[in-house]
VOGU-3710 file (C-alpha; in Angstrom, 3 decimals, decimal comma):
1> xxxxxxxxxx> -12,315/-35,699/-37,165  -11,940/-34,602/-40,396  -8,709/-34,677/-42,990  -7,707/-31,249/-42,108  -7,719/-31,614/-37,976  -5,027/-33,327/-36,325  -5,305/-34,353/-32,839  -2,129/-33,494/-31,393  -1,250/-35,806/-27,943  2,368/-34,407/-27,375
11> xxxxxxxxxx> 3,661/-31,279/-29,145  6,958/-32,100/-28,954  6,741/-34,843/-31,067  4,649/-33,494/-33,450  6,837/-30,520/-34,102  9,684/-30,534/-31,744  10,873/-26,663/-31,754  7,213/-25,711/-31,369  6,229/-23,705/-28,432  2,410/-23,622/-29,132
21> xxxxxxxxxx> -0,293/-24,726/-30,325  -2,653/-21,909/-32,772  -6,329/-22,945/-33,246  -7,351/-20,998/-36,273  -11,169/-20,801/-36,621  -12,401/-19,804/-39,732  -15,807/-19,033/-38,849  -15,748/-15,439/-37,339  -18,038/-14,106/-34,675  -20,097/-10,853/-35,316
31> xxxxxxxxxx> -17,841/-9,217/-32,592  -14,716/-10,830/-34,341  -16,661/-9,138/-37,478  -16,345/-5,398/-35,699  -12,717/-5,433/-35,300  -11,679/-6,656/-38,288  -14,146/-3,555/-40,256  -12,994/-0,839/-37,638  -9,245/-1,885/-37,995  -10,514/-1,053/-41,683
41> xxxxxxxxxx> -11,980/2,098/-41,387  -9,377/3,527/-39,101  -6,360/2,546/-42,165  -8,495/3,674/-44,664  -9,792/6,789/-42,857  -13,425/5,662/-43,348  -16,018/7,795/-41,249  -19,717/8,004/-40,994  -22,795/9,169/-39,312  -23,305/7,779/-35,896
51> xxxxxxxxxx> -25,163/4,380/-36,289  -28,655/5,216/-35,740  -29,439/2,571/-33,016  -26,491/3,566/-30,795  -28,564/6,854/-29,955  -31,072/5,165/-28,106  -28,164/4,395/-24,878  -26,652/8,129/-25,563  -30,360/9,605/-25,358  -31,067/10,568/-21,685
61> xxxxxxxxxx> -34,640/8,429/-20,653  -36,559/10,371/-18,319  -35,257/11,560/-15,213  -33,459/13,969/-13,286  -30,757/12,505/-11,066  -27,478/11,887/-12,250  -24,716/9,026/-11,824  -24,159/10,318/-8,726  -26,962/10,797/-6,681  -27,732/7,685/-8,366
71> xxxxxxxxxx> -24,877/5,983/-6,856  -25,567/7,334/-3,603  -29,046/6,247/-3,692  -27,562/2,407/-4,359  -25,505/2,941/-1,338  -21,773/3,562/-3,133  -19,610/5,527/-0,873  -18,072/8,560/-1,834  -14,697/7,380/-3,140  -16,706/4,903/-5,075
81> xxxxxxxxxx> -19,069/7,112/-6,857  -15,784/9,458/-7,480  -14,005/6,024/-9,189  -17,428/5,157/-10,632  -17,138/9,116/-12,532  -14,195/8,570/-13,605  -14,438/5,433/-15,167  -17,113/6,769/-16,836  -15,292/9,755/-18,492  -12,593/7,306/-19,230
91> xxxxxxxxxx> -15,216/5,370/-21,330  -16,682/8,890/-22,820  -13,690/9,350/-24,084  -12,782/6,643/-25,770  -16,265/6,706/-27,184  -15,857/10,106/-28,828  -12,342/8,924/-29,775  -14,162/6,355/-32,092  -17,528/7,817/-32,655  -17,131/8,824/-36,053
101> xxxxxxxxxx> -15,998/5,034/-37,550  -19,301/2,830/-38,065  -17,776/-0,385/-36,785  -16,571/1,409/-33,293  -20,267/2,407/-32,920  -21,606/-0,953/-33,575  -19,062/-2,657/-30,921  -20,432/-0,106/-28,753  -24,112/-0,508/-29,181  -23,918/-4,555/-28,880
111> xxxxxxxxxx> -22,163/-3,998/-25,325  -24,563/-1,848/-24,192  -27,250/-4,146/-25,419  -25,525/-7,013/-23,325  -24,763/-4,527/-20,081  -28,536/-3,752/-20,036  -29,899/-6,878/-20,368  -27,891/-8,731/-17,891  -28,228/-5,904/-15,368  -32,128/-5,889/-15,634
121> xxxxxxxxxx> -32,512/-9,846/-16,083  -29,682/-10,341/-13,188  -28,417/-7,193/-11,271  -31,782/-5,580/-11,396  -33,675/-7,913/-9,152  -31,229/-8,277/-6,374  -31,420/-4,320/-5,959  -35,560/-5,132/-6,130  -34,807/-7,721/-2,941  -32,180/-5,253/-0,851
131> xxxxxxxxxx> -29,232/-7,267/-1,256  -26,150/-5,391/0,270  -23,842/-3,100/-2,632  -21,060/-5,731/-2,483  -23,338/-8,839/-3,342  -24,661/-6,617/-6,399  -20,711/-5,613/-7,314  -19,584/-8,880/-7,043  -22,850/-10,079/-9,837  -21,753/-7,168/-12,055
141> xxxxxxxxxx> -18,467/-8,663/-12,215  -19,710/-12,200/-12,413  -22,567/-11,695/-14,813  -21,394/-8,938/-16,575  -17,859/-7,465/-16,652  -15,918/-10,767/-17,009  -18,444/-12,212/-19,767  -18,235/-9,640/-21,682  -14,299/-9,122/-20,925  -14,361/-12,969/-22,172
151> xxxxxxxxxx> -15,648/-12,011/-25,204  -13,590/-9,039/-25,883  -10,801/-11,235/-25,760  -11,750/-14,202/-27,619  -13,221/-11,641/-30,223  -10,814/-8,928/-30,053  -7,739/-10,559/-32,151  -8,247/-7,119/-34,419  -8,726/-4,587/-31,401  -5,209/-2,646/-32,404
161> xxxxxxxxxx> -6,818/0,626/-31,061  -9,441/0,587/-28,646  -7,753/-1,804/-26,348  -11,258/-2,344/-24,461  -10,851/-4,103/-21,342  -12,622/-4,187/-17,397  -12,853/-0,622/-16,656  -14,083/0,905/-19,760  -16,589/-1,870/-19,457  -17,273/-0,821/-15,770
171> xxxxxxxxxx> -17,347/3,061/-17,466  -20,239/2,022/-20,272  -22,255/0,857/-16,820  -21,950/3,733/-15,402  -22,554/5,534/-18,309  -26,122/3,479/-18,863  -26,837/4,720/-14,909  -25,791/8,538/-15,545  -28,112/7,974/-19,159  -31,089/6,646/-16,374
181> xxxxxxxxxx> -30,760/3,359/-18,507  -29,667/1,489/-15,461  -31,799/2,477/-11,651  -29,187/1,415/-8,562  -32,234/1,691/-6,427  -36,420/0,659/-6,912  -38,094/3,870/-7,681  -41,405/3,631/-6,909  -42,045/7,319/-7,636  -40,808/8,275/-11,226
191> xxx> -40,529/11,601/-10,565  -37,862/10,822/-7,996  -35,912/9,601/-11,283
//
């Protein structure tokens, strides 16, 4: 332990009118990083160009079905492709909200990056081996949603304006599927895409 820590057995007699305990880590993360530039931008009215290597999950990959019939081919029901729609217009937008402030676009890309990895690393496969819809749901929420909500929390001390939290996260998945970043069902044919 160093000079500056204290280890702190019982509050009260530490600092007896003290409610709570604030751990104050100096070391930011890159996330942390994000929301402490866009809270920034937005004060100082600081736009720019959209950040070039966000338009690779807002560029539409090959194919011709959309979130729908992709959701339908994973085997959502009706009422859930119609929530799945419009938690992805919820997500849209917020996006275009914040699209023109750098640091929005860069919180933005690095989820993405995270939703799309985890879902083809750990979502991905169990589609591959036929698992039923609610097995998959419940390993988007495990491996993906409440990681990354996690994050946005730990990270998100400067997050005054977006206020990101489980749906827009379940919105930016759907929004990878309606891109055809994210398949709900093995293709074999990619013209049935």
């Amino acid at each position: 332990m160093s000079d500056r820590e204290v280890n702190i057995q019982d509050l009260q007699n530490y600092a007896p009118n003290a409610d709570a305990v604030v751990n104050f880590n100096t070391r930011g993360t890159r996330m942390d990083a994000y929301f402490r530039q866009l809270l920034d931008e937005i004060e100082k009215g600081v736009k720019a160009e959209v950040f070039e290597a966000l338009d690779y999950y807002r560029t539409k990959l090959d194919g011709r079905k959309d979130v729908e019939e992709k959701l339908a081919d994973g085997g959502f029901h009706p009422a859930k492709i119609k929530e799945a729609q419009r938690l992805k217009e919820m997500y849209a937008k917020l996006a275009f909200q914040y699209d023109c402030y750098p640091s929005a676009q860069k919180i933005f890309h690095s989820l993405f990056a995270r939703i799309k990895h985890e879902f083809d690393t750990s979502i991905f496969p169990l589609i591959e081996q036929k698992q039923p819809l609610n097995m998959v749901m419940e390993q988007i929420r495990l491996k993906i949603v409440i990681p990354i909500r996690d994050m946005l929390e730990t990270n998100g001390a400067y997050d005054k304006y977006m206020g990101l939290n489980e749906d827009h996260i379940y919105g930016m998945i759907y929004y990878l599927t309606g891109m055809c970043h994210l398949n709900w069902k093995d293709y074999d044919d990619d013209d049935n895409l």
